[in-house]
N, C-alpha and C positions, 0 to 999 in steps of 0.2 A: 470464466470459460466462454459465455458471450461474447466479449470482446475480444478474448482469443481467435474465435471460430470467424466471425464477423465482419472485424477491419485489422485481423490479425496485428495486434498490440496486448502487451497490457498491462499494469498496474507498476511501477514500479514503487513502491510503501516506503522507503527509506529515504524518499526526494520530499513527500510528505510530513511534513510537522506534527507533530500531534496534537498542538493546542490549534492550531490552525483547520485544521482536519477536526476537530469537538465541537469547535466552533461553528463551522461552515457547516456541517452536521446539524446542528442546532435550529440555525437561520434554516436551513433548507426548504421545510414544510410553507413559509414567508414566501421567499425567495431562493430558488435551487441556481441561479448564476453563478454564483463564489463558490460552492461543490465540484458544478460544472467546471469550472476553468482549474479550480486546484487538481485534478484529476485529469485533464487534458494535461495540462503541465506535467504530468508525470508518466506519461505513456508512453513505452517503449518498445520495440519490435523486435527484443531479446528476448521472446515468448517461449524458446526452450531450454534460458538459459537458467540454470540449477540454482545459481549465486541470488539472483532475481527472486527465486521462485522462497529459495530460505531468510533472504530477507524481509521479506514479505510475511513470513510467520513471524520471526521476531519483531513487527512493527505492530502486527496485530495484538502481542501479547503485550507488547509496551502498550501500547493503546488503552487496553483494559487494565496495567498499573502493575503485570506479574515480568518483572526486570531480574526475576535471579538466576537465570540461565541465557544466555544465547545459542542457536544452532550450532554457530561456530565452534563452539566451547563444548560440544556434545560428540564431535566426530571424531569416530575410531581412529585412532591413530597406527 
């Protein structure tokens, strides 16, 4: 939301890797540069757009390793 309200952008999760993103994670506390740019690299000014917004949850949840649903695969038809 920060980044929304701020330099209106934000996060796009699905341009993010996930071992890459663990990784840089990891380093950060070290060195936060490699976070920094993996995350500029993924910033978009699609900040209302819906599709963004639910991949974004499915990357989080892949992130933490729970892969048996996706959003997509959840909607009413």
């Amino acid at each position: 939301m920060i980044l929304k309200k701020e330099i209106g952008k934000v996060i796009d999760w699905s341009k993010i890797d996930k071992e890459d993103y663990l990784l840089a994670m990891e380093r950060s506390p070290i060195k936060n540069m490699e976070i920094k740019i993996l995350l500029q690299n993924a910033l978009t000014d699609k900040i209302n757009d819906r599709e963004v917004y639910m991949k974004g949850i499915d990357a989080s949840y892949h992130y933490e390793g729970y892969n048996m649903y996706k959003v997509e695969d959840l909607k009413n038809n």
